[in-house]
Backbone bond lengths (Angstrom), bond angles and torsions (degrees), N, CA, C in turn:
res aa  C-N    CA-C-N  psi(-1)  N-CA   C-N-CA  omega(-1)  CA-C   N-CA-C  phi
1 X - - - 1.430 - - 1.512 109.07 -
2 X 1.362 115.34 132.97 1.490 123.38 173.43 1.520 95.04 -36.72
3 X 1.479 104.28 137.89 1.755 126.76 166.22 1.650 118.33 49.89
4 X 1.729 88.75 11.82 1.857 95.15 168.55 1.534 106.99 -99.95
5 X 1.012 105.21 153.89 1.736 115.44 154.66 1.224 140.74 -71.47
6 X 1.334 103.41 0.15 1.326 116.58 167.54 1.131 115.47 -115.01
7 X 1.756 94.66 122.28 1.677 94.69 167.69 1.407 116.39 -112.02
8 X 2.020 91.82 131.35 1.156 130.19 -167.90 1.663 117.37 -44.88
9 X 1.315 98.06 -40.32 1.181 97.90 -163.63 1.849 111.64 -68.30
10 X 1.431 101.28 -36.98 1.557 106.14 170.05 1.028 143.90 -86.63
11 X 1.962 96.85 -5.23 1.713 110.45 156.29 1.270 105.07 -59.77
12 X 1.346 124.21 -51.67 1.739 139.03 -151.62 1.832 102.94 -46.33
13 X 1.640 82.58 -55.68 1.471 95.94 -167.50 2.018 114.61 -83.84
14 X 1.196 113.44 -17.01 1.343 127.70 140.99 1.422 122.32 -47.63
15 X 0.805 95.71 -56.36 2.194 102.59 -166.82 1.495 82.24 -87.29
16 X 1.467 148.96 -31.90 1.659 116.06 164.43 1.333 122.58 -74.83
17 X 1.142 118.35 -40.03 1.514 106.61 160.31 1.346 127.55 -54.79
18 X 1.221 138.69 -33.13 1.526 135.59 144.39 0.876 117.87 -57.35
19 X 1.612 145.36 -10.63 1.200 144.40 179.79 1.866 106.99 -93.56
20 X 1.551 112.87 -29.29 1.168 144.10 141.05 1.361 116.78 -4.61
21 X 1.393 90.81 -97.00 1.358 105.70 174.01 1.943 129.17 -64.76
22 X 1.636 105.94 -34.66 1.516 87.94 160.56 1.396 121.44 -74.77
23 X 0.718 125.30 -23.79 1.555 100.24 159.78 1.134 158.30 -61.91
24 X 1.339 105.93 5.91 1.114 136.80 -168.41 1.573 93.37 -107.27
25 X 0.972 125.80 -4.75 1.696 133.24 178.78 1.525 92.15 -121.19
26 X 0.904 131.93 11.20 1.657 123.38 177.48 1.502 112.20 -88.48
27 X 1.144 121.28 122.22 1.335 107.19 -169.50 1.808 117.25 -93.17
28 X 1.344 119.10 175.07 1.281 142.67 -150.47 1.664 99.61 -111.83
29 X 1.474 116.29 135.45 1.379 128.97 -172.95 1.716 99.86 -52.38
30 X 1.078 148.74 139.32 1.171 155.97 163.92 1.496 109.82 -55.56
31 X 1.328 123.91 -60.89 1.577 143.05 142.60 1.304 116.80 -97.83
32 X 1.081 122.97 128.44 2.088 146.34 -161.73 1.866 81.97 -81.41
33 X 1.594 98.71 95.18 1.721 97.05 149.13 1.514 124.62 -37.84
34 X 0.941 138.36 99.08 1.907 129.20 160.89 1.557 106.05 -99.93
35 X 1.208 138.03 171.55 1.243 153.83 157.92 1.277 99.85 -75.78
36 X 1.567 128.93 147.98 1.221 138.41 -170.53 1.409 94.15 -73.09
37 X 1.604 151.47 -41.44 1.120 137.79 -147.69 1.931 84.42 -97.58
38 X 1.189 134.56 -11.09 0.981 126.02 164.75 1.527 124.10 91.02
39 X 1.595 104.27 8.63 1.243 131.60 164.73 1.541 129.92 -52.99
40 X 1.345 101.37 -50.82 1.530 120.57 -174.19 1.684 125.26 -118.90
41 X 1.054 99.52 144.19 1.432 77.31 173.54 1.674 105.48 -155.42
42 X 1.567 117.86 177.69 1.255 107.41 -155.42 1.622 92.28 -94.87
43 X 1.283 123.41 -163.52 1.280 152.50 -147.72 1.933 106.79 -102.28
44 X 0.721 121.32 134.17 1.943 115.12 168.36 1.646 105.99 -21.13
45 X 1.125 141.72 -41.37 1.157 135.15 -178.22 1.234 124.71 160.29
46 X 1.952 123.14 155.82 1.174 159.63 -102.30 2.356 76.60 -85.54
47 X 1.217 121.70 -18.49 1.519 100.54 -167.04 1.910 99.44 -89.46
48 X 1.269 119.24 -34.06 1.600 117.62 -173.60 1.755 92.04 -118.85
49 X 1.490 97.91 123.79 1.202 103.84 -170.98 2.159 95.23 -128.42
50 X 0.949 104.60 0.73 1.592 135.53 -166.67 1.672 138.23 -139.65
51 X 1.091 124.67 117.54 1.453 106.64 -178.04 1.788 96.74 -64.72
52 X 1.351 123.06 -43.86 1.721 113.89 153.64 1.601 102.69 -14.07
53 X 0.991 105.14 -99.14 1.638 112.54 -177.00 1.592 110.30 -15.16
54 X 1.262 112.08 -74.89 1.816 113.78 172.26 1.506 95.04 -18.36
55 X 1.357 112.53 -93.98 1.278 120.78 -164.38 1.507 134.11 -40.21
56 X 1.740 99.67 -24.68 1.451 106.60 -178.89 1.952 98.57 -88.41
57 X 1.021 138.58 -26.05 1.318 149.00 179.68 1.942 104.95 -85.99
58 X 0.951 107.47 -22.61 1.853 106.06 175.39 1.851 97.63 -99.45
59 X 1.218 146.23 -15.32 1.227 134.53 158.98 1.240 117.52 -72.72
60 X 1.516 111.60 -29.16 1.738 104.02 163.30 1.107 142.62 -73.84
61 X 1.624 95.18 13.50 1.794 99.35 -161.68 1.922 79.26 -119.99
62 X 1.138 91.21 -18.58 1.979 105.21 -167.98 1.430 106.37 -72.40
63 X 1.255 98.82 -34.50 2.216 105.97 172.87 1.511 93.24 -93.84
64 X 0.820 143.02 -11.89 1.776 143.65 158.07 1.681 109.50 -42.81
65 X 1.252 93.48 -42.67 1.896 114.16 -161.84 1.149 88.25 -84.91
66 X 1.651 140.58 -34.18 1.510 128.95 -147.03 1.381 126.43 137.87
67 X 1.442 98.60 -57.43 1.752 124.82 -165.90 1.567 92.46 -56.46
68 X 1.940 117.98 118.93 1.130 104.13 152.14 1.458 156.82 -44.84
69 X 0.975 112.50 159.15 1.480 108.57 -172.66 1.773 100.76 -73.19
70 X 1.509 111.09 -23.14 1.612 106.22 173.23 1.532 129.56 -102.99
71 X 1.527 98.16 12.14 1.228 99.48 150.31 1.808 131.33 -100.14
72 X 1.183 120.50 4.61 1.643 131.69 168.60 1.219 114.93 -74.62
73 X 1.138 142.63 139.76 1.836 137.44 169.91 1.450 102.39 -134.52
74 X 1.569 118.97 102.10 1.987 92.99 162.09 0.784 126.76 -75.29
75 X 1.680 118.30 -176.39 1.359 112.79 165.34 1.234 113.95 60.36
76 X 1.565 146.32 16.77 1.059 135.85 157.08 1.472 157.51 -50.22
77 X 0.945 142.02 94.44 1.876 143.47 -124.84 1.753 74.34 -125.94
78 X 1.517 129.19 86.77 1.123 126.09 158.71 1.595 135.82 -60.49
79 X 1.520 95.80 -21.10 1.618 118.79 -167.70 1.434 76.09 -74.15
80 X 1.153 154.49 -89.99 1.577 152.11 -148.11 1.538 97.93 -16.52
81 X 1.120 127.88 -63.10 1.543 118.69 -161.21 1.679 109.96 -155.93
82 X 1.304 129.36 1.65 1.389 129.06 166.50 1.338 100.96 -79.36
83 X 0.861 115.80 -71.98 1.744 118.21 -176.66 1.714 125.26 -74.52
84 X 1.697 113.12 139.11 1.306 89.36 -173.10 1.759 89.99 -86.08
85 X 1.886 104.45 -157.45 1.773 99.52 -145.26 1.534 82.08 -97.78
86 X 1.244 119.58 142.32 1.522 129.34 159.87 1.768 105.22 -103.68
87 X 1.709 118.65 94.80 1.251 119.27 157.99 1.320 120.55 -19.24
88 X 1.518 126.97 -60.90 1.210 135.64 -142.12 1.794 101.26 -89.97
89 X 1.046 98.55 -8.44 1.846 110.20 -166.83 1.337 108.67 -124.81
90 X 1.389 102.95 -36.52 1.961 105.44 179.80 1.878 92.49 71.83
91 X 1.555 88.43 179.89 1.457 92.47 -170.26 1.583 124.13 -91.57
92 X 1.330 134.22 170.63 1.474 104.62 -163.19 1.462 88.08 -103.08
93 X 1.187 85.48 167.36 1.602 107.31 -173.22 1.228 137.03 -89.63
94 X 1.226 144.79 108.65 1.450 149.28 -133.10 1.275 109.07 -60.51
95 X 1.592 104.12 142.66 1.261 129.56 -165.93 1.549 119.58 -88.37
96 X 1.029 145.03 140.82 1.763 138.33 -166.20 1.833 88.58 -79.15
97 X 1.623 99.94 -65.82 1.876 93.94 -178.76 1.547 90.56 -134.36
98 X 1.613 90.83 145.96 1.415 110.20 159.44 1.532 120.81 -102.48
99 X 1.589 115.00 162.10 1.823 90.51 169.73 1.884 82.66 -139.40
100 X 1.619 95.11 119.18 1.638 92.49 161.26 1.810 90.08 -151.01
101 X 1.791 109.27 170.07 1.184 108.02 177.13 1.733 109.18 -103.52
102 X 1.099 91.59 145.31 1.942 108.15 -170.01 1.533 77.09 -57.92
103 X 1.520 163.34 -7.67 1.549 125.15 -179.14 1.583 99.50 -111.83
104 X 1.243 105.44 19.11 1.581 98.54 -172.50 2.381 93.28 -116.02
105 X 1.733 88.34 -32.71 1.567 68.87 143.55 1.435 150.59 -107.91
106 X 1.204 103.03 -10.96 1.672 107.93 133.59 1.316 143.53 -30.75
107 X 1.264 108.96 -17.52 1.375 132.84 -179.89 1.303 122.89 -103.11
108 X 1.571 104.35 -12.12 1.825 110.71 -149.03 1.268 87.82 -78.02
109 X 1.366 117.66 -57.23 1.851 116.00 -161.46 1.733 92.88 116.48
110 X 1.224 122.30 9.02 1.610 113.33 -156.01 1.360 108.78 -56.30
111 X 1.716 119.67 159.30 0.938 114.32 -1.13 1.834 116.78 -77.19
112 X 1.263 118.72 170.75 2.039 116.48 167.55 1.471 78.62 -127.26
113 X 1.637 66.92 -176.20 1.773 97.12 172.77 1.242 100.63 -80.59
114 X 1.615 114.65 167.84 1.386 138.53 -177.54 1.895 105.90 -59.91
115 X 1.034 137.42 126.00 1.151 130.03 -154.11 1.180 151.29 85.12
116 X 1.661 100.29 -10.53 1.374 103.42 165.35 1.311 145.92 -118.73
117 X 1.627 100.04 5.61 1.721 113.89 144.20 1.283 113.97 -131.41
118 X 1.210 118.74 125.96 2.011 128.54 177.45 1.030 82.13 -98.59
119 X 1.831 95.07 142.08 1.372 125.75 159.65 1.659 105.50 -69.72
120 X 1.020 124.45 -179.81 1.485 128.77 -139.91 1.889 80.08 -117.22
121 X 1.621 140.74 -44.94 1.142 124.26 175.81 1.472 74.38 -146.43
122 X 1.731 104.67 170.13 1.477 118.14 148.56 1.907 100.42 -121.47
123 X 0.795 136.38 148.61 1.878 152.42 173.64 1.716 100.60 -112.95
124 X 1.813 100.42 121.63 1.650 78.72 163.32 1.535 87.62 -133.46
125 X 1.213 128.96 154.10 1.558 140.51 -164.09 1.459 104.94 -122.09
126 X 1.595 106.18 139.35 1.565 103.79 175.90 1.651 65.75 -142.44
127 X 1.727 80.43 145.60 1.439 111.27 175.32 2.164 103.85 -103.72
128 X 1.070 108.98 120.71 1.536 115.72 -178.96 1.954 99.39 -95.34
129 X 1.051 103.61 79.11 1.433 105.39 179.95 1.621 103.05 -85.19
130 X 1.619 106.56 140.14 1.657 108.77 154.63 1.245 135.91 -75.46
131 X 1.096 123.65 59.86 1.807 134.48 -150.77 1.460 71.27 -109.72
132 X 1.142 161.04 -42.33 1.340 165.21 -112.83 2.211 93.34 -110.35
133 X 1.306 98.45 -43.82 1.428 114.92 -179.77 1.412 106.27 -59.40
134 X 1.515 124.55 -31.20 1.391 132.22 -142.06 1.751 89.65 -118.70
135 X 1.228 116.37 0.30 1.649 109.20 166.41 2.149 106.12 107.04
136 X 1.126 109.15 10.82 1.046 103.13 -172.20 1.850 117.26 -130.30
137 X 0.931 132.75 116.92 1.577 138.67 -158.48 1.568 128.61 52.12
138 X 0.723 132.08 -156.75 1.756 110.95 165.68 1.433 88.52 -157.23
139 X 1.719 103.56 179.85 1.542 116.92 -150.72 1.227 104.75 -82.25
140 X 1.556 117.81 -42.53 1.744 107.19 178.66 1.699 125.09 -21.68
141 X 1.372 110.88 -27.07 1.343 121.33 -148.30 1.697 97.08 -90.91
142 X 1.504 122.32 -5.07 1.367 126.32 -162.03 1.610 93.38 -111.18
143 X 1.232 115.81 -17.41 1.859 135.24 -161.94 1.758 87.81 -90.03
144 X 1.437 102.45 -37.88 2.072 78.36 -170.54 1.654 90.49 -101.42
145 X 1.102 114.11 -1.53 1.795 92.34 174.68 1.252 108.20 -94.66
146 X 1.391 126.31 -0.78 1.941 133.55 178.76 1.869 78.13 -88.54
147 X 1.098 117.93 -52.32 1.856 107.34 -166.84 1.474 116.53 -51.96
148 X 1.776 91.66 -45.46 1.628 99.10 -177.87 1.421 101.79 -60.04
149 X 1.549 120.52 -41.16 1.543 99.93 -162.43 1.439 108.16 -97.72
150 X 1.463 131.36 9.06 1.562 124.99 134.20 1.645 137.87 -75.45
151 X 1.432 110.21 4.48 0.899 139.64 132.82 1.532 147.59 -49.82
152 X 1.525 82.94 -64.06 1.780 92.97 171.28 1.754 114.40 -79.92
153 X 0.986 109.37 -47.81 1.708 100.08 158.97 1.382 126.72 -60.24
154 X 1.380 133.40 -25.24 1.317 132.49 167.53 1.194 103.34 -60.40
155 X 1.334 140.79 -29.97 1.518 142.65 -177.54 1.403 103.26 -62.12
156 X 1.334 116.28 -52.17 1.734 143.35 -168.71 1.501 86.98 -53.00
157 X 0.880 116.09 -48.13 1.976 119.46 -168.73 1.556 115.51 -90.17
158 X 1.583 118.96 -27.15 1.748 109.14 174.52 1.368 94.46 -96.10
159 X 1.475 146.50 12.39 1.126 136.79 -175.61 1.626 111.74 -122.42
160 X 1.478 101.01 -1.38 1.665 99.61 -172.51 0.773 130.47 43.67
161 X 1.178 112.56 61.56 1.897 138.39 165.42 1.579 97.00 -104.67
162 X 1.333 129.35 -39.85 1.333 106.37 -157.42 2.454 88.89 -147.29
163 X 1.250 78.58 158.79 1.976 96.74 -175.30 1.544 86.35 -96.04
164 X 1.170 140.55 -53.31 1.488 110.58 -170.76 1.657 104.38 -142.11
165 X 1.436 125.40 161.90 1.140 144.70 -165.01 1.573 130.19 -118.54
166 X 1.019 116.53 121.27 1.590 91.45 -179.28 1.868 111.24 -141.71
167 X 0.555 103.58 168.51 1.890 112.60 164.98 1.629 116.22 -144.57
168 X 1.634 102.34 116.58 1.259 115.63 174.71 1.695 102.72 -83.17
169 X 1.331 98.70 147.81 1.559 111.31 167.93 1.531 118.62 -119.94
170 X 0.801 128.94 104.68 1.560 115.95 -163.04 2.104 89.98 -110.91
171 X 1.716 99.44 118.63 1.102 97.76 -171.55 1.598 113.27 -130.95
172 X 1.331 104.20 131.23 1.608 131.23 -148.18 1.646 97.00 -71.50
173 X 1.562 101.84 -56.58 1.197 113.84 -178.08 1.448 118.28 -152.72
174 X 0.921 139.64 -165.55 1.660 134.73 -154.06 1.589 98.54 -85.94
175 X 1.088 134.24 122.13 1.590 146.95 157.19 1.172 123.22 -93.27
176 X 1.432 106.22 0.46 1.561 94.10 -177.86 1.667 137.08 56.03
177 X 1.472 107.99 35.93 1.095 97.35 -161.66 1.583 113.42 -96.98
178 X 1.218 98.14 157.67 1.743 102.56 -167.59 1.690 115.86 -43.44
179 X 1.686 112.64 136.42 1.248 103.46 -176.28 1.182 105.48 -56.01
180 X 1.374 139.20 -50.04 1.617 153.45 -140.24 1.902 95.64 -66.26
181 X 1.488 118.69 -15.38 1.457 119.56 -147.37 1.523 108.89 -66.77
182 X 1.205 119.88 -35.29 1.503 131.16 179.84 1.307 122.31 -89.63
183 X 1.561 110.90 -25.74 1.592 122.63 172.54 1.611 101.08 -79.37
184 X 1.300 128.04 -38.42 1.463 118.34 173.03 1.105 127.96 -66.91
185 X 1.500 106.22 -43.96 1.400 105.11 167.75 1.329 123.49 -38.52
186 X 1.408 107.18 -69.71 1.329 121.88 172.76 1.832 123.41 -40.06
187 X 1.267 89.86 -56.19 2.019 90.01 164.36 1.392 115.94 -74.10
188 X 1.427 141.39 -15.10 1.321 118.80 -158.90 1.664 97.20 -126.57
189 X 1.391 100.67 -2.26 1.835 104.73 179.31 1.360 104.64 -138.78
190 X 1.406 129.00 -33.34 1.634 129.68 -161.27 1.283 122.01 76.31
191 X 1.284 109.98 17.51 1.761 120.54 -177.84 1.287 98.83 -105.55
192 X 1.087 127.96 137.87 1.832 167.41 113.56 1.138 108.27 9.69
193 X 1.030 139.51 74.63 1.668 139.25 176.09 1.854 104.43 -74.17
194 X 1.522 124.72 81.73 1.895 111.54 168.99 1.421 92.44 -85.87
195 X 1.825 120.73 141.05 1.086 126.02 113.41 1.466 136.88 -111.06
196 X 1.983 94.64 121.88 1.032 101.97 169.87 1.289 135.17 -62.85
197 X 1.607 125.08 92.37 1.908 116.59 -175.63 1.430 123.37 -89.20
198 X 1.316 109.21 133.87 1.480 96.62 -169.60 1.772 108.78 -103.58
């Protein structure tokens, strides 16, 4: 973060590798919740019950690294009133976590135009749950929502809303996901592909 001492970029990747490793101590449903009609079912176990959850358990490892607790925002819908409206682009689309410091938007003048203050990172998290193991949807469906959300942060970065990008993967059990997934990202958007495997 501008005029902090912490740099962001190696908390990020710090606090996922500690995020890494507890999970690997996270424990496993004793009996696999399903819905009686056998539709749904819950998550690997009783600690992430939410891709919410991901995110609220990876900011604690994120003030671990340094990064204040008042510089994070979830859920952020910046187009509401940081940015003025770009017709041709529409507004961007809300962020899981942001990281900027309350005096750097204090500073902005907000709202500007699109491009003329980046947030310091945007984080967007897809949770790769094995509910898929337990009889209910299958994994493809976790593969285009990691695309969509290397996608939607690559926008955050050719549009100058945000200095760096990332996508957490927090992964339950093996998905198989394409080797190419983190090297593309990286070449075809400049965003950060972590998966966390437990």
């Amino acid at each position: 973060m501008s005029g902090a001492a912490v740099d962001v970029h190696k908390a990020i990747h710090a606090a996922a590798g500690e995020m890494a490793e507890w999970l690997c101590s996270v424990p496993e449903w004793d009996v696999h919740p399903v819905n009686a009609s056998g539709s749904v079912s819950a998550h690997f176990g009783p600690t992430i019950l939410s891709e919410h959850d991901c995110v609220l358990h990876y900011v604690r490892f994120l003030v671990g690294q340094g990064v204040p607790w008042e510089h994070m925002h979830q859920e952020l819908s910046p187009g509401q009133w940081m940015y003025r409206a770009e017709p041709k682009r529409g507004r961007p689309k809300r962020i899981d976590l942001a990281l900027v410091s309350p005096e750097r938007l204090q500073a902005a003048g907000l709202p500007v135009d699109p491009g003329e203050f980046a947030l310091d990172a945007v984080i967007e998290f897809a949770l790769a749950s094995n509910y898929w193991q337990h009889g209910t949807g299958y994994p493809g469906a976790v593969l285009t929502k990691v695309q969509d959300d290397i996608a939607k942060s690559g926008e955050y970065l050719s549009s100058g809303l945000a200095e760096r990008a990332y996508v957490i993967v927090v992964e339950e059990c093996d998905h198989a996901f394409p080797s190419s997934l983190v090297d593309d990202a990286a070449e075809r958007h400049a965003v950060d592909v972590l998966i966390l495997r437990r």
